[in-house]
Every structure is written in structure tokens, then in C-alpha cells.
C-alpha positions in Angstrom: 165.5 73.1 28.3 163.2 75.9 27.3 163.0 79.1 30.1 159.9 80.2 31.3 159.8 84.2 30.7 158.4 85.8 33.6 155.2 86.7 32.0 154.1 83.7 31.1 155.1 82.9 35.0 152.7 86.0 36.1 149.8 84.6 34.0 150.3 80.9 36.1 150.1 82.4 39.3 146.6 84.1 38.4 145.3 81.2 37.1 146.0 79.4 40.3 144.9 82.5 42.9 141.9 82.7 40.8 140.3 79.7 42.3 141.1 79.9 45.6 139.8 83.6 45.8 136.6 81.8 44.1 136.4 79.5 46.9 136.5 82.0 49.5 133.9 84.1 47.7 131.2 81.3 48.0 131.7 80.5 51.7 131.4 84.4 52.0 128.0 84.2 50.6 126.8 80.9 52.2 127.7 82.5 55.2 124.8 85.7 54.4 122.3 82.9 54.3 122.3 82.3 58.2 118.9 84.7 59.6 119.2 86.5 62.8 116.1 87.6 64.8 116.2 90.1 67.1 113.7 90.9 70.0 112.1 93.5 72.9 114.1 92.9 75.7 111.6 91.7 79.0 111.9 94.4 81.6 110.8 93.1 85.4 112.0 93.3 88.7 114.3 91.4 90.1 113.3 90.5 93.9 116.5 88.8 96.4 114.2 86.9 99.7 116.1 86.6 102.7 114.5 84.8 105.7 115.0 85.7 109.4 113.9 84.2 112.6 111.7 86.8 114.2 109.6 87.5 117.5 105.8 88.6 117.7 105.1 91.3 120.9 102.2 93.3 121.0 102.1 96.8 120.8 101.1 97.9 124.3 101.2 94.9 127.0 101.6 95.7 130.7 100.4 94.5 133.9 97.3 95.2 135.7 98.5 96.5 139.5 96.4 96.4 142.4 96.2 100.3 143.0 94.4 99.6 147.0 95.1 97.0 149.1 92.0 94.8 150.5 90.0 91.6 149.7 89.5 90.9 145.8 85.7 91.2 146.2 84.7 91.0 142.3 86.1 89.9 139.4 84.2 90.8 135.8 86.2 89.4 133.1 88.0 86.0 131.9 91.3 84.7 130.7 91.5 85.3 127.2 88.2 87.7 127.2 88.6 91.2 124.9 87.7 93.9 126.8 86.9 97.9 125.5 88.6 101.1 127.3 87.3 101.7 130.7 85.5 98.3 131.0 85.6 97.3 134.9 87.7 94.3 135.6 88.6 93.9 139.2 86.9 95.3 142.2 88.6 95.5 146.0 86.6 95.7 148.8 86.0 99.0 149.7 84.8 99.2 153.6 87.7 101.2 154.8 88.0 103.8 152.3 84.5 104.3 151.8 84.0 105.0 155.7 86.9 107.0 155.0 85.0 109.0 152.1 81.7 109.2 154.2 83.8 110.8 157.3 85.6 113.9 155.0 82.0 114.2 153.5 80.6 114.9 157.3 83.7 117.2 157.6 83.2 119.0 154.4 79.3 119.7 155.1 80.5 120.8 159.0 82.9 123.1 157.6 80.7 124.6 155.2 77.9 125.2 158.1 80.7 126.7 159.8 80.9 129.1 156.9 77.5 130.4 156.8 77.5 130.9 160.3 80.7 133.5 160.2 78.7 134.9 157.3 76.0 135.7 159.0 78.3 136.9 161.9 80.1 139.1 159.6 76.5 140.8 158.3 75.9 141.9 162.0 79.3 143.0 162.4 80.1 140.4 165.5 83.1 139.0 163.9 85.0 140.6 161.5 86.1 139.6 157.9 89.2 137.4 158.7 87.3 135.4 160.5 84.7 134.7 157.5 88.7 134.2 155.5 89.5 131.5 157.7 86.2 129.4 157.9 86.0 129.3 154.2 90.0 127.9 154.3 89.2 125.2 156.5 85.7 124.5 153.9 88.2 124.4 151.2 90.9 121.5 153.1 88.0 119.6 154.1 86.6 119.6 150.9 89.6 118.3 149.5 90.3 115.4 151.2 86.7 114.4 150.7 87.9 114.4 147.4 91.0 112.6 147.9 88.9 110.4 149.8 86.7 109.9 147.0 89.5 109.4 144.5 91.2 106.4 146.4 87.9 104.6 146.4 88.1 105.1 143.1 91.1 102.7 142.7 89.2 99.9 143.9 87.4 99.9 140.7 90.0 98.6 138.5 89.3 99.3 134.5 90.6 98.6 131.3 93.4 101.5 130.6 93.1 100.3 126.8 90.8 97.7 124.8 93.0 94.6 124.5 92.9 90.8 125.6 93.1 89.7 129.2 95.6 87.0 130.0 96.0 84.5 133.1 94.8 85.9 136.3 97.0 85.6 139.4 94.7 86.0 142.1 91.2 84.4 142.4 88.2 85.9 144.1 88.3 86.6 147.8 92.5 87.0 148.1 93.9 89.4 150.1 95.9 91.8 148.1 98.3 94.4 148.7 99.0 97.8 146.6 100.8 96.8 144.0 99.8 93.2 143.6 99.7 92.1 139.8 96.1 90.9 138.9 96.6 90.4 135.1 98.2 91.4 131.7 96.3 93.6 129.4 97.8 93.0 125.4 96.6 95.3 122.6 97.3 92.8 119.6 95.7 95.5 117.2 99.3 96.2 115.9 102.0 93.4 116.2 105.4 94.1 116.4 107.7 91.5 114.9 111.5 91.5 115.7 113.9 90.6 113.8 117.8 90.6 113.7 119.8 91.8 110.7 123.5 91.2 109.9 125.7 94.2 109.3 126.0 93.4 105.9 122.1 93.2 105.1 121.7 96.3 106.9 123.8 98.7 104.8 121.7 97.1 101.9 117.9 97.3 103.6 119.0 101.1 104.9 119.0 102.2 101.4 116.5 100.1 100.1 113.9 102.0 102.8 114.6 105.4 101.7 113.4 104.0 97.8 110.5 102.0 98.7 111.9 98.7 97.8 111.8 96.8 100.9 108.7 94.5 101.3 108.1 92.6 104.6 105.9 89.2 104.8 105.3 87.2 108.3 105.5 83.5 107.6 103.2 81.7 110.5 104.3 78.6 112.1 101.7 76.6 110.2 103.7 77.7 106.8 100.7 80.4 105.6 101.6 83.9 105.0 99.6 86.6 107.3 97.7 88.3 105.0 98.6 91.7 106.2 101.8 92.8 105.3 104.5 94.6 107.3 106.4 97.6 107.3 109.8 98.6 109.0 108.9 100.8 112.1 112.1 100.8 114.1 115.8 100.2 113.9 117.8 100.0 116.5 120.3 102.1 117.9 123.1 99.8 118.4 124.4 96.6 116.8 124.9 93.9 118.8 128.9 93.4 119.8 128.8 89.8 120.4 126.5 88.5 117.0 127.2 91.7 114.8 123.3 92.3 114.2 121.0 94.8 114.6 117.2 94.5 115.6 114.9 95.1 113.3 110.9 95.8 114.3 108.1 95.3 111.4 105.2 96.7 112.1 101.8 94.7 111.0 97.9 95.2 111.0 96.0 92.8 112.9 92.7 93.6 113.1 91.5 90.1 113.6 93.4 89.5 116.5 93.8 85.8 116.4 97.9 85.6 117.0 99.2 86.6 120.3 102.5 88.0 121.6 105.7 85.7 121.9 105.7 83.5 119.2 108.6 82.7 116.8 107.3 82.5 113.2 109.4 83.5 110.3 110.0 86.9 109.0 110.8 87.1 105.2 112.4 90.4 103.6 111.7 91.2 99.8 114.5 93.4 98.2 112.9 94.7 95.0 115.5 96.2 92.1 114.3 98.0 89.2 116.1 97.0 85.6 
């Protein structure tokens, strides 16, 4: 049998390599055929809701005390009535303190007659200057207890300490009352505060998210509708509770309608805004 030399052995291995790296070639190319678009990428924010169970109070509610003890001889407002600063609302039968006023009155206009007297006195040289001193000091005592006088009969005029809402009256017209006696609430609902509590967790998150403006606060009524005002963190507090783990949280909102009153239990939603 006739040998193969090796070149003609080098010159079959290229044919058959020639092929294959001809195959491989045309796969390389059909694979340039396949397009690739490429796009802007969308830049937005990216906004995490949490919900929270939350409390409405109002900003300043406290309770209208009987300053004067006596018989509840007028009343001027209503349950549920808005009253201005310094409106009357209550007024206690003043007989005794008014006599009261009218008897330090007499003694302040007897001690002041007393006064001119010794003045005169004192110009003819009967009675010398102490004794001019001393009238004048008992003017000035009687004078003011007239006006301590005047000043409790003042208290039976009860008035508005701020504009706000009136709630249930406890007393009606003509009850005795004693100092101290609670006639009313007053609620200023101009600003509601809305308390919220606030795992651990979220808090470390929201106490950095308030130093960058990127906290949002919405009030979600009872009804489902949003209150058109929104909130804004105005307290923290101090301590976190040692039995839940939370913290309170107080939003602040507008209400310059009025329409929602203290102690309801809506839900408070918290908008964590990140940039990209």
C-alpha cells in the first residue's frame, strides 16, 4: 500500500478546517444582523405610603371655670355656636359683689374727703404734714379694694379667652354654682393636631427624611376623602413607648373651615419621597 507523505496529509487537514471555519464565519455575521435600540432613561420619584391610625385634638381646648360663685343668671351662647375673643358667654349673679363694689366706692370717696380736709388743715398750719401723709395712705387702701372689688365683679362676666367652638353645657340657667364649676369647653379647631404612633424602625427612616423635605403627610377622613389641606410634622416625642416600641408623632394641619372636631380616629397616611 502506497504512504501518505506528510504534505499531502497537511494539505487534507486544510481542506477539511476550511469549511468549518466557513461555517462559523456566517453565523458570525448573521449574528450582526440583530438591531439594538437604546433609550433616555425616565427619571421620577419613587414615593413608599405607609398608613397609620391617628387621633384629631384641637390646638387649644380647655374648660370654661366658673371664676365667682352664685346663680347662673344669663347664658349667651349655644352648643356648637363659634364664638370671637372676648365674646360674653356666661353671666353670675352679681348682688353680693356689686354691693360689695358700691361699699369700697363709698369708702374710697370718704377717704378722699378725708384728704382734702387735712389739706386744708395743713395750709393753716393746724395739723402738720404727717398727718396729710397718712390720710392720703388710707385714700390709696381704700381705693384699692374698690378696685379689687370692681375686679371680682368682673369675673361674673364670663368671656371667650380665644375664638373657638362651644361644646355641651353642664349647667343650665338659674343653677347654683360654685368657683370653680365647669360651664363649658372652648376648642380652637383653626389648627388640628393629628397623632400618630411610629415604629422604631420608621422613625430612624422619617427623622432623616424631615431634615431633606421628603416627608409628605395626608389625613384620610372616615368617609375615605382626603382633607384637602395637607399636614406637616410639628412634634416628636420625647420618649418611645417601652411596652409597643413607638413613638408619637403630631401633624400639624390648616383648618380654616372648621367642619371636623377633636377626637376622631381617621387615617393618617405618610409619603416618603426618594429622588433617582
Amino acid at each position: 500500500m502506497k504512504e501518505i507523505t506528510p504534505s499531502l496529509l497537511i494539505v487534507l487537514m486544510i481542506c477539511v478546517v476550511l469549511p468549518g471555519c466557513h461555517k462559523a464565519e456566517g453565523q458570525h455575521i448573521e449574528e450582526h444582523h440583530h438591531l439594538i435600540r437604546l433609550t433616555s432613561p425616565v427619571v421620577q420619584d419613587v414615593i413608599r405610603t405607609q398608613q397609620y391610625v391617628c387621633q384629631i385634638h384641637s390646638r387649644r381646648h380647655i374648660e370654661v371655670c366658673a371664676l365667682e360663685g352664685g346663680y347662673l343668671q344669663e347664658i349667651h351662647v349655644k352648643e356648637g355656636q363659634t364664638v370671637k375673643e372676648d365674646e360674653l358667654m356666661f353671666k353670675i349673679q352679681p348682688v353680693l359683689l356689686q354691693a360689695k363694689l358700691d361699699s369700697e366706692l363709698a369708702e374710697a370717696k370718704l377717704a378722699q374727703l378725708k384728704v382734702n380736709n387735712t389739706q386744708r388743715l395743713v395750709e393753716q398750719n393746724v395739723v402738720s404734714d404727717k398727718e396729710l401723709a397718712l390720710a392720703e395712705a388710707e385714700r390709696d387702701k381704700a381705693r384699692a379694694k374698690a378696685e379689687l372689688a370692681k375686679a371680682e365683679l368682673n369675673f361674673t362676666n364670663i368671656k371667650a379667652p380665644f375664638a373657638g367652638i362651644v361644646d355641651r353645657q353642664h349647667h343650665q340657667q338659674g343653677s347654683l354654682i360654685e368657683e370653680g364649676d365647669v360651664l363649658t369647653t372652648l376648642s380652637d379647631n383653626q389648627v388640628m393636631w393629628v397623632y400618630f404612633n411610629v415604629p422604631e424602625a420608621r422613625y430612624l427612616e422619617y427623622s432623616e427624611d424631615l431634615d431633606k423635605d421628603e416627608l409628605r403627610i395626608e389625613l384620610v377622613l372616615a368617609n375615605g376623602n382626603t382633607f384637602p389641606q395637607p399636614g406637616e410634622i410639628g412634634a416628636i416625642e420625647a420618649d418611645f413607648n417601652n411596652e409597643t416600641g413607638n413613638i408619637a408623632f403630631r401633624a400639624d394641619f390648616e383648618n380654616p373651615k372648621g367642619p371636623y372636631r377633636k377626637k376622631t380616629q381617621p387615617n393618617c397616611k405618610a409619603y416618603k419621597i426618594r429622588h433617582l
